[in-house]
Structures are given as structure tokens and as C-alpha cells.
PDB file of N, CA, C and O in Angstrom, chain B, residues numbered from 101:
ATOM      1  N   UNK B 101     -36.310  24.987  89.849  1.00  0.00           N
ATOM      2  CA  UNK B 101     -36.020  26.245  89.176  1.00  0.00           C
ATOM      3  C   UNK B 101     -36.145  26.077  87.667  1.00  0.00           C
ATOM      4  O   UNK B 101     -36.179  27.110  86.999  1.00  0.00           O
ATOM      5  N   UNK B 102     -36.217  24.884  87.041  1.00  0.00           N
ATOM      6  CA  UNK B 102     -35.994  24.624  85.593  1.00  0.00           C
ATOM      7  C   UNK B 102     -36.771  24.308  85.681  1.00  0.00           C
ATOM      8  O   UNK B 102     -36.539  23.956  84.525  1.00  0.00           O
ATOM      9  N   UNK B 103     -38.119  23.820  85.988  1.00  0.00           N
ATOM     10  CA  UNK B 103     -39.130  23.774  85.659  1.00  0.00           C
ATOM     11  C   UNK B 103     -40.262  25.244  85.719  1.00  0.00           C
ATOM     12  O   UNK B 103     -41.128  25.783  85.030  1.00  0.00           O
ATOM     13  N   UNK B 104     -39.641  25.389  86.881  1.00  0.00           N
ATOM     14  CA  UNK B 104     -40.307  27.237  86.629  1.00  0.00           C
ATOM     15  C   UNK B 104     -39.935  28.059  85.576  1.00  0.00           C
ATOM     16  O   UNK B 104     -40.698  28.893  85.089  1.00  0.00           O
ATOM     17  N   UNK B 105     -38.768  27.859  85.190  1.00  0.00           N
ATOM     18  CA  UNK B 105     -38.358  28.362  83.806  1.00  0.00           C
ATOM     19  C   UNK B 105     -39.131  27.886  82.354  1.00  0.00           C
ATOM     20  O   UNK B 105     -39.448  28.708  81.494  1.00  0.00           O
ATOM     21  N   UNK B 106     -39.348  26.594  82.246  1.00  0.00           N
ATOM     22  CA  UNK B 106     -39.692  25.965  81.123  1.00  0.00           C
ATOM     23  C   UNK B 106     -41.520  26.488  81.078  1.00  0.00           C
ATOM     24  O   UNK B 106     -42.298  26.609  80.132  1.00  0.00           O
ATOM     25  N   UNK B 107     -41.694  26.712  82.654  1.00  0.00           N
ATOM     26  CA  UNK B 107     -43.468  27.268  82.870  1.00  0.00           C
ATOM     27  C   UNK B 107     -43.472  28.719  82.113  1.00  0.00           C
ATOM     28  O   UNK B 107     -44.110  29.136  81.146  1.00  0.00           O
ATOM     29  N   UNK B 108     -42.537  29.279  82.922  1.00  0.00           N
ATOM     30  CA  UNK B 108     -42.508  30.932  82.567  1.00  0.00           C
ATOM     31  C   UNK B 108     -42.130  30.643  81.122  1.00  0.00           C
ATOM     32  O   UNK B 108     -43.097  31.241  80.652  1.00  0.00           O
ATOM     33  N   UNK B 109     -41.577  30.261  80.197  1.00  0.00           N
ATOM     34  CA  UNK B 109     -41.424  30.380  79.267  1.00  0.00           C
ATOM     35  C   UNK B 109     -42.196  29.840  77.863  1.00  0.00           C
ATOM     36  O   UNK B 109     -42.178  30.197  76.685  1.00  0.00           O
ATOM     37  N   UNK B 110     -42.903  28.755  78.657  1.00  0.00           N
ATOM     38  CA  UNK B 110     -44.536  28.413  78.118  1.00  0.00           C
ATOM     39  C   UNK B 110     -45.341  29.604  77.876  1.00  0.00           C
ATOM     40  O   UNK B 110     -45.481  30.159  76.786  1.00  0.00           O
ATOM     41  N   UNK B 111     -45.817  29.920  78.902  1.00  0.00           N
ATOM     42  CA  UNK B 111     -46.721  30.830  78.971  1.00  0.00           C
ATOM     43  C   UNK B 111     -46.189  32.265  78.458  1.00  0.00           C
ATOM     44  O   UNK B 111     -46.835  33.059  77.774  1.00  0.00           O
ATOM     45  N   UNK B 112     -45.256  32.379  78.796  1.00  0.00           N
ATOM     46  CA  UNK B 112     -44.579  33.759  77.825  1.00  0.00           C
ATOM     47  C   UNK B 112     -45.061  33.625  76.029  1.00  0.00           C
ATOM     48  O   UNK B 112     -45.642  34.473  75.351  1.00  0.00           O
ATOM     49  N   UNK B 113     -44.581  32.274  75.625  1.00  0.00           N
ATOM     50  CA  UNK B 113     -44.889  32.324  74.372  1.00  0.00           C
ATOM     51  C   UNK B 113     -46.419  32.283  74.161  1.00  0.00           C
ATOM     52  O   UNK B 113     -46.919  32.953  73.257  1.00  0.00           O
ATOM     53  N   UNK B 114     -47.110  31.577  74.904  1.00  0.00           N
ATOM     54  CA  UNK B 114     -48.869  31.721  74.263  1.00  0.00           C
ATOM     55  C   UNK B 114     -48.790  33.067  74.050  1.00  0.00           C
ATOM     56  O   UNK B 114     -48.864  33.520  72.908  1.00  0.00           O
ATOM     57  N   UNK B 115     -48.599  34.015  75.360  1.00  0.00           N
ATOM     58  CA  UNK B 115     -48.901  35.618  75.489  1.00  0.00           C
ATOM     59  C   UNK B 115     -47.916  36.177  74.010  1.00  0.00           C
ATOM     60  O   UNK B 115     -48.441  36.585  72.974  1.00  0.00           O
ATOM     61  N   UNK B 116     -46.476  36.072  74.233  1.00  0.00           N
ATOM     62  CA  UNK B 116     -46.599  36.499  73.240  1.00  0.00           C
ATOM     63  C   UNK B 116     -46.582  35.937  71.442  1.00  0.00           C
ATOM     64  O   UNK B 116     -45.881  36.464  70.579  1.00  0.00           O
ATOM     65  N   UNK B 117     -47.355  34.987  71.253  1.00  0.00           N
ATOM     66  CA  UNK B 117     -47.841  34.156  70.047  1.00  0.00           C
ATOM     67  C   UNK B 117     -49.352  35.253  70.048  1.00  0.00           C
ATOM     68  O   UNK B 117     -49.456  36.089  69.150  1.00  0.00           O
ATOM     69  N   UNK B 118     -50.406  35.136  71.092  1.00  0.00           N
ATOM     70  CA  UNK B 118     -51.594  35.713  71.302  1.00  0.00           C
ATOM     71  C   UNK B 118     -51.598  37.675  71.184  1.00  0.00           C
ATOM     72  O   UNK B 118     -52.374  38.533  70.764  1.00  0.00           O
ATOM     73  N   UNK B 119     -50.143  37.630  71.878  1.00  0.00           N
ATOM     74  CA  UNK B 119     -49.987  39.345  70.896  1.00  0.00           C
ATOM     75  C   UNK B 119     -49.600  39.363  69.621  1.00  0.00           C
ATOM     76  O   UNK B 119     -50.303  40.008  68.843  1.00  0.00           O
ATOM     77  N   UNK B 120     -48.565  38.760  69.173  1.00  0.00           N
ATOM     78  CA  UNK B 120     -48.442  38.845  67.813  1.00  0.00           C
ATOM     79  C   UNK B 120     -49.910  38.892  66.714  1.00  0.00           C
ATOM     80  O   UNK B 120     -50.302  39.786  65.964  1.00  0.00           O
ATOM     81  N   UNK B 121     -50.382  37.738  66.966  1.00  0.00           N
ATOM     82  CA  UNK B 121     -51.757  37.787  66.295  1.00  0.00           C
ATOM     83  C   UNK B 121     -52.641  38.817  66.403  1.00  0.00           C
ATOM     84  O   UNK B 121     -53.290  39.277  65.464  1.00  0.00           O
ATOM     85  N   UNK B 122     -52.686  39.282  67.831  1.00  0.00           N
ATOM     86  CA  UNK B 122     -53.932  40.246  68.026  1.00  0.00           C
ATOM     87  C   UNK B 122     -53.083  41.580  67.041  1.00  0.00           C
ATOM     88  O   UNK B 122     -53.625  42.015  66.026  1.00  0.00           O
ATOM     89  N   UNK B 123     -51.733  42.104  67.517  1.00  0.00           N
ATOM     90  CA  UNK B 123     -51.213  43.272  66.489  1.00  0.00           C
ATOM     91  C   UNK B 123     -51.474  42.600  65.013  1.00  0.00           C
ATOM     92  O   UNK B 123     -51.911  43.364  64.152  1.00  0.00           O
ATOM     93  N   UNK B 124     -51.310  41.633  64.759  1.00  0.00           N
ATOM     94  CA  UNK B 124     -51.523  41.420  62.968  1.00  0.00           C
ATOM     95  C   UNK B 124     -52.701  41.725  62.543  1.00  0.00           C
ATOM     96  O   UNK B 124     -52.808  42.374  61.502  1.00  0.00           O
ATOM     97  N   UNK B 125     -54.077  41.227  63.425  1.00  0.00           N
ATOM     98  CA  UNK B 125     -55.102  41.761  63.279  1.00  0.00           C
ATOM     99  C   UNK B 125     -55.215  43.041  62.898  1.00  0.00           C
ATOM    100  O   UNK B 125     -55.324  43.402  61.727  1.00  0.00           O
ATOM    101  N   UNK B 126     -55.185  44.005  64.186  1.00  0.00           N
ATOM    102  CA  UNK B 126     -55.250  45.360  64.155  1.00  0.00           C
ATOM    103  C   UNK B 126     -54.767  46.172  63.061  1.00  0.00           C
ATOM    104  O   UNK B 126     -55.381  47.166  62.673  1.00  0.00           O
ATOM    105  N   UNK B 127     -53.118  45.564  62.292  1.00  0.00           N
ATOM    106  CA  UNK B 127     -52.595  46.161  61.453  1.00  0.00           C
ATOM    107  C   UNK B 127     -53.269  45.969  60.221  1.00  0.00           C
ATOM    108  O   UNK B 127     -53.426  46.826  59.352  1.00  0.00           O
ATOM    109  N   UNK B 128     -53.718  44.614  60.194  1.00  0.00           N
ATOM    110  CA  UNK B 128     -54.712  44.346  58.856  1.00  0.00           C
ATOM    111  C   UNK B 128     -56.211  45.252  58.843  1.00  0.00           C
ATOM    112  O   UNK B 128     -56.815  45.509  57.802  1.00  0.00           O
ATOM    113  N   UNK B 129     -56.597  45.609  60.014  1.00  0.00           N
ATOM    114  CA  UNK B 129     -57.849  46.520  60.026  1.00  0.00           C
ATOM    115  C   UNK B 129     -57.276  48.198  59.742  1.00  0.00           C
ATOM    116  O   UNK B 129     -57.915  49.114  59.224  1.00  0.00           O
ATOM    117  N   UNK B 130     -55.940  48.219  60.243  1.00  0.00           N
ATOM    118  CA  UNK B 130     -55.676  49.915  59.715  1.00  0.00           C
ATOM    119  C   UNK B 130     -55.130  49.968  58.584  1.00  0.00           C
ATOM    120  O   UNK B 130     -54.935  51.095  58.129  1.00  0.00           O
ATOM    121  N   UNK B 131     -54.714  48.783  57.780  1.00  0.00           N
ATOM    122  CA  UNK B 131     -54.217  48.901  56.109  1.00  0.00           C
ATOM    123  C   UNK B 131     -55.802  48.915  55.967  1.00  0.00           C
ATOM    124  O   UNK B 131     -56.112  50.050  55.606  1.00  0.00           O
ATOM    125  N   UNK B 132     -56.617  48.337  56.066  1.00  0.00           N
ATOM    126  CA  UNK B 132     -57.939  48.313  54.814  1.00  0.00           C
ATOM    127  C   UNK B 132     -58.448  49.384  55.240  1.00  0.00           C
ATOM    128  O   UNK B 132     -59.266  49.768  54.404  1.00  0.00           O
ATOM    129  N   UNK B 133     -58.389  50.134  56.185  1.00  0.00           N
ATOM    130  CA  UNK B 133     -58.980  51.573  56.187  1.00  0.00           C
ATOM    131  C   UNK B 133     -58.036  52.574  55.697  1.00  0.00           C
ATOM    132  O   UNK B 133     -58.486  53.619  55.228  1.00  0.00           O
ATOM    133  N   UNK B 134     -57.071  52.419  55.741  1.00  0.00           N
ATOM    134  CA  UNK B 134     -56.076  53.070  54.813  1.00  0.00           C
ATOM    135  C   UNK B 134     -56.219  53.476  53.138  1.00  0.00           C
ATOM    136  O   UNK B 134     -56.290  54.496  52.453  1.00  0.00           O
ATOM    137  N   UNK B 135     -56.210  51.590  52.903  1.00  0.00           N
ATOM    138  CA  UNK B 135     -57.020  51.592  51.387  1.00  0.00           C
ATOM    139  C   UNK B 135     -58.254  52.206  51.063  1.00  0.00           C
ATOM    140  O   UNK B 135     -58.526  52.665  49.954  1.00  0.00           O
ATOM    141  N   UNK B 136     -59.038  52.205  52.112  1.00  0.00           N
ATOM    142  CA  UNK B 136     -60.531  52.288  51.939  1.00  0.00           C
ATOM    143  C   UNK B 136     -60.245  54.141  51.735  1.00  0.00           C
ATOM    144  O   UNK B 136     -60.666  54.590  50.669  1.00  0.00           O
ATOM    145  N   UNK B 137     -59.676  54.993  52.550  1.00  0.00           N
ATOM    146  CA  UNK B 137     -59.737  56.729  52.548  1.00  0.00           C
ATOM    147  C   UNK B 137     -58.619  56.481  51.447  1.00  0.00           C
ATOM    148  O   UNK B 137     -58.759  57.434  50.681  1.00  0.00           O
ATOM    149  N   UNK B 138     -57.499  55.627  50.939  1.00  0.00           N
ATOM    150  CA  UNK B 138     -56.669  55.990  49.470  1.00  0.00           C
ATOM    151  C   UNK B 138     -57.787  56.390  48.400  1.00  0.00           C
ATOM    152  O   UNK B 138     -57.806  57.434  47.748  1.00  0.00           O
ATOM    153  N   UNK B 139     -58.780  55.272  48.349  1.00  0.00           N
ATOM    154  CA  UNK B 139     -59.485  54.966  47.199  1.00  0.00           C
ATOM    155  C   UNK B 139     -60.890  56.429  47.363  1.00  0.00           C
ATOM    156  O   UNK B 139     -61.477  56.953  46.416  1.00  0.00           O
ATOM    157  N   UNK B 140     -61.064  56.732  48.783  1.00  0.00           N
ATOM    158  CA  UNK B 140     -61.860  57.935  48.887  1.00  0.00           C
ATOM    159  C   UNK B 140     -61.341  59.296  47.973  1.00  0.00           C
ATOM    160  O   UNK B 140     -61.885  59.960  47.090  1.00  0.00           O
ATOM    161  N   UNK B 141     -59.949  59.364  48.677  1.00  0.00           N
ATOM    162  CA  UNK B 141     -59.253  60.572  48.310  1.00  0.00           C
ATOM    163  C   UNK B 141     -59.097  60.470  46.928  1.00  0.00           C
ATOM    164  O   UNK B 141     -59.370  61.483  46.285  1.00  0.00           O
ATOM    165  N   UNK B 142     -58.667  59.343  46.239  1.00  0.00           N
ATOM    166  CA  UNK B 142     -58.864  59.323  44.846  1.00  0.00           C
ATOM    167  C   UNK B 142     -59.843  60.056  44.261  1.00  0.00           C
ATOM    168  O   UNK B 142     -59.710  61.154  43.720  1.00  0.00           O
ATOM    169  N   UNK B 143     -61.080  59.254  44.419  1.00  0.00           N
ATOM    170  CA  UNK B 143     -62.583  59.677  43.896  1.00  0.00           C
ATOM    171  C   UNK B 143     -62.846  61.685  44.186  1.00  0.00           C
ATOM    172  O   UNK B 143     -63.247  62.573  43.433  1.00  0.00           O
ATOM    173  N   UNK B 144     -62.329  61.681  45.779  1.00  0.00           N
ATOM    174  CA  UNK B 144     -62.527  63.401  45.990  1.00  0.00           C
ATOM    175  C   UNK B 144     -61.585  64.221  44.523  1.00  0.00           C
ATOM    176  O   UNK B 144     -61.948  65.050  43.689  1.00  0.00           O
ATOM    177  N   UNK B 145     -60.414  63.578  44.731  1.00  0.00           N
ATOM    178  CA  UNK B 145     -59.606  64.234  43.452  1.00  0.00           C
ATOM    179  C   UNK B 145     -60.128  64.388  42.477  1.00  0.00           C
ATOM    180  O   UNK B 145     -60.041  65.455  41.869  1.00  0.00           O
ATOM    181  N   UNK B 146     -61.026  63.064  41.919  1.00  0.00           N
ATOM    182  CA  UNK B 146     -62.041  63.067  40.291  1.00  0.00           C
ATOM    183  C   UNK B 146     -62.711  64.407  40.511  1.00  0.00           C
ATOM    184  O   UNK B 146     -62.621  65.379  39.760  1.00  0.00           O
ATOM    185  N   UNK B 147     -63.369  64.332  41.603  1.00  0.00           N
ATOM    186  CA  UNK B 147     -64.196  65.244  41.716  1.00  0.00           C
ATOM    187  C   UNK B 147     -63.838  66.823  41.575  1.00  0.00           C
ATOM    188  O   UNK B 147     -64.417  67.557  40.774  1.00  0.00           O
ATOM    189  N   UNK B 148     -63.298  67.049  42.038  1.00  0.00           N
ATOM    190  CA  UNK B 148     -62.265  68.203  42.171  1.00  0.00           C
ATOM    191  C   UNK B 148     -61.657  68.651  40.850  1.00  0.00           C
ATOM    192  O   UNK B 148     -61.417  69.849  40.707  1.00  0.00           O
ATOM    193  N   UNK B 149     -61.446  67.976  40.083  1.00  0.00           N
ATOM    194  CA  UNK B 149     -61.247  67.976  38.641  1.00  0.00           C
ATOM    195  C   UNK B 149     -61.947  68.627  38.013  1.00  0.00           C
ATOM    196  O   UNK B 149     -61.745  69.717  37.477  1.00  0.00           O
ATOM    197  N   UNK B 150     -62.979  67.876  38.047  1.00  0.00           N
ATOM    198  CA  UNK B 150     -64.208  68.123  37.188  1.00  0.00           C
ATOM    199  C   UNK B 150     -65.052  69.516  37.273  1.00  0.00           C
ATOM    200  O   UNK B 150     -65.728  70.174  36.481  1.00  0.00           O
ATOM    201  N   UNK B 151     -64.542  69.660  39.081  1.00  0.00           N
ATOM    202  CA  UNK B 151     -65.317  70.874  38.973  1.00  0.00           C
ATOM    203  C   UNK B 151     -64.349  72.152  38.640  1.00  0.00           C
ATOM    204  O   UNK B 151     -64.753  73.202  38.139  1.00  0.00           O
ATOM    205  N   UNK B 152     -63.377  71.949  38.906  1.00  0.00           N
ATOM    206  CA  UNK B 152     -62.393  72.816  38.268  1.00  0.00           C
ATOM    207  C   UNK B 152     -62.189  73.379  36.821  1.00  0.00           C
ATOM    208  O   UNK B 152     -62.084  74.522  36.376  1.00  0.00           O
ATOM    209  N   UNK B 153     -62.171  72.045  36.222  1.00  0.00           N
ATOM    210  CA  UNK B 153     -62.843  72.039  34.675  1.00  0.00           C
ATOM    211  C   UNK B 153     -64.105  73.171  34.108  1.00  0.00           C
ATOM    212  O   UNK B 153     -64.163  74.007  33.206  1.00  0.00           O
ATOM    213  N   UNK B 154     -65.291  72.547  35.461  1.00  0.00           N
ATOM    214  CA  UNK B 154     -66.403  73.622  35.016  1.00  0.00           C
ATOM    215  C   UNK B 154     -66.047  74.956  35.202  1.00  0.00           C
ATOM    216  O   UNK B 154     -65.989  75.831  34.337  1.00  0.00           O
ATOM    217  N   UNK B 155     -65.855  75.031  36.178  1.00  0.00           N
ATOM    218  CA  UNK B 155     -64.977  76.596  37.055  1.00  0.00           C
ATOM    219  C   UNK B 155     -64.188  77.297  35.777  1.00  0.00           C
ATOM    220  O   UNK B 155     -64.430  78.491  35.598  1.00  0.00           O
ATOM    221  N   UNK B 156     -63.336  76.693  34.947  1.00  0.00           N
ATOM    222  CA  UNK B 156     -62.605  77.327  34.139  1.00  0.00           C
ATOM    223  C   UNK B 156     -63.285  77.756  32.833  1.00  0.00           C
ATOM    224  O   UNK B 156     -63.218  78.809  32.199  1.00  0.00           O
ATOM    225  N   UNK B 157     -64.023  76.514  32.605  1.00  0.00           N
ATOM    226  CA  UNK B 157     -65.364  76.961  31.380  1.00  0.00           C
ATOM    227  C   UNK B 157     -66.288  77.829  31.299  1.00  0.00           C
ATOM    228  O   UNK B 157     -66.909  78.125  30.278  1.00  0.00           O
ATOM    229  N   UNK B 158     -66.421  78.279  32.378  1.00  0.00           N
ATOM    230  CA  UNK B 158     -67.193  79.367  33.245  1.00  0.00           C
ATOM    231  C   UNK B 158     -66.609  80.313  33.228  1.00  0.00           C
ATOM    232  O   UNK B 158     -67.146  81.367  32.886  1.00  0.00           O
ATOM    233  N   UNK B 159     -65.599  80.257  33.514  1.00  0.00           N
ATOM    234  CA  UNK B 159     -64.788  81.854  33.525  1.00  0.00           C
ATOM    235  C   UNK B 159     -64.355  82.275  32.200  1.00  0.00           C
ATOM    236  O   UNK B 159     -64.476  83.495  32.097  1.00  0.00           O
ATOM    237  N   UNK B 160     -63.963  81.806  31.303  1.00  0.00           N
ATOM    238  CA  UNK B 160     -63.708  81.716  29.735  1.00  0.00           C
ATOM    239  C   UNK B 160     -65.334  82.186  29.340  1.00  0.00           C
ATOM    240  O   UNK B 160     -65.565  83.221  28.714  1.00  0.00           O
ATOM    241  N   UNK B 161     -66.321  81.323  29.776  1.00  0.00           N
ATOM    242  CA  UNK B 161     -67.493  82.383  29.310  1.00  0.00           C
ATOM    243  C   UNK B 161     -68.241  83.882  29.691  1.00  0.00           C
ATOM    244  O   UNK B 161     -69.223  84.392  29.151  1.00  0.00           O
ATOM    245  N   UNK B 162     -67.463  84.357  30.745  1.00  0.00           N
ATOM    246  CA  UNK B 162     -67.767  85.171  31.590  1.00  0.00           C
ATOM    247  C   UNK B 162     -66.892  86.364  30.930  1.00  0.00           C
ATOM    248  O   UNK B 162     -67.260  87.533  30.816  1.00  0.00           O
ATOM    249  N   UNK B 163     -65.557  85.770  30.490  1.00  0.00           N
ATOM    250  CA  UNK B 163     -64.694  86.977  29.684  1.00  0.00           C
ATOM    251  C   UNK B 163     -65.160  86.992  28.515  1.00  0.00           C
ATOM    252  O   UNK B 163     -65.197  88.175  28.180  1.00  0.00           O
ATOM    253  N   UNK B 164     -65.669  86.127  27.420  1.00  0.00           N
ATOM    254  CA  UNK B 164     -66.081  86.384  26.444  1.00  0.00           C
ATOM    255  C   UNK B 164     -67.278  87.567  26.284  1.00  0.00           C
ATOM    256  O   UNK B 164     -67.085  88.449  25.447  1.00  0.00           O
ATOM    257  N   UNK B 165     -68.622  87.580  27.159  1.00  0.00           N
ATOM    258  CA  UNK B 165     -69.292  88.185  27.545  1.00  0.00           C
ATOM    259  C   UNK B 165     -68.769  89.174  27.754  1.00  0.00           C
ATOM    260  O   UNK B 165     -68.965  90.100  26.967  1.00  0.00           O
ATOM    261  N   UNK B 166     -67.767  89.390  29.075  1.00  0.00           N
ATOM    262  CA  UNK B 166     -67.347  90.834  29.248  1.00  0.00           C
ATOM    263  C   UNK B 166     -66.871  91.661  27.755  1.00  0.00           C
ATOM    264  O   UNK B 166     -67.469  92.683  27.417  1.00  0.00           O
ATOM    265  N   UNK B 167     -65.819  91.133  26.986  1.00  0.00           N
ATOM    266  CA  UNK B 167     -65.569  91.547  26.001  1.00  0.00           C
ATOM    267  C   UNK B 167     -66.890  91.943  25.011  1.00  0.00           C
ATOM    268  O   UNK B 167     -66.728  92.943  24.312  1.00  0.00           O
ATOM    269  N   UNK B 168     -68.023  91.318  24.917  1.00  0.00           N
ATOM    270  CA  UNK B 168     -69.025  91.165  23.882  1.00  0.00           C
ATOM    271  C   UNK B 168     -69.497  92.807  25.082  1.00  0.00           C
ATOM    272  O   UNK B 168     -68.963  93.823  24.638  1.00  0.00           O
ATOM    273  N   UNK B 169     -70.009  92.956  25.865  1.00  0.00           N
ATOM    274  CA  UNK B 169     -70.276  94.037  26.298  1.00  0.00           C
ATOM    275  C   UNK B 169     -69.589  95.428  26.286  1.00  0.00           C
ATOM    276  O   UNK B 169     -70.106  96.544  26.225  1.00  0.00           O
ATOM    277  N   UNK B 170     -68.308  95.068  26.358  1.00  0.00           N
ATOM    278  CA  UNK B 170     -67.636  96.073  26.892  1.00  0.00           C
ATOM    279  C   UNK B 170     -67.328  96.713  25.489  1.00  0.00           C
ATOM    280  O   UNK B 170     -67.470  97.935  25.451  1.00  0.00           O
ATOM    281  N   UNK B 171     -66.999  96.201  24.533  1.00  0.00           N
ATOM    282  CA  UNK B 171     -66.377  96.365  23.022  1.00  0.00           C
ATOM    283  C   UNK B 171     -67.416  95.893  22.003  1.00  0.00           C
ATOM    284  O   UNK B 171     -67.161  95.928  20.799  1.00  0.00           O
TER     285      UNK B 171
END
């Protein structure tokens, strides 16, 4: 019986030594895709900026005009 124990408890640990690792893996592949869409969403934000920026420069020239027409 104590040797079936010391078996079962062998092999329990490879399995779970061999899960631990395989989840560390996995978690290390969903942080760097994590990082990878942080650093996306960043860049979308630049972007988004910028065009907002134009968007507003645009509309500031669009009222100036209106005024130059209208008056």
C-alpha cells in the first residue's frame, strides 16, 4: 500500500509539475498578446487624435467661411 502511494504520488507530481509548466506557458503567450493589442490600442489612440485634430481644423475653417459668406 506504501508503495502504491509513493507511485501515485510520483506520478501525480510529473502531471502536476508538466501542468504547471504547460499553464505558465499559455499565460506567457496571453500576456504577450495582451501587450502586443496594449501597444495596438495605443497607436489606434495616436491615430484618433490626429484625426480629430484635423476634424476640428476643418470645422473652424468651415465657420470662418460660413461667416465670410454669410456677413
Amino acid at each position: 500500500m506504501e508503495l502504491t502511494r509513493e507511485i501515485l504520488d510520483d506520478v501525480l507530481g510529473i502531471f502536476g509539475r508538466d501542468l504547471r509548466e504547460s499553464m505558465n506557458k499559455r499565460f506567457d503567450e496571453i500576456d504577450k498578446r495582451f501587450d502586443r493589442l496594449e501597444g495596438e490600442f495605443r497607436e489606434l489612440g495616436k491615430t484618433l487624435r490626429i484625426h480629430d485634430a484635423k476634424i476640428e481644423s476643418h470645422d473652424r475653417k468651415f465657420k470662418e467661411i460660413g461667416k465670410v459668406a454669410v456677413g
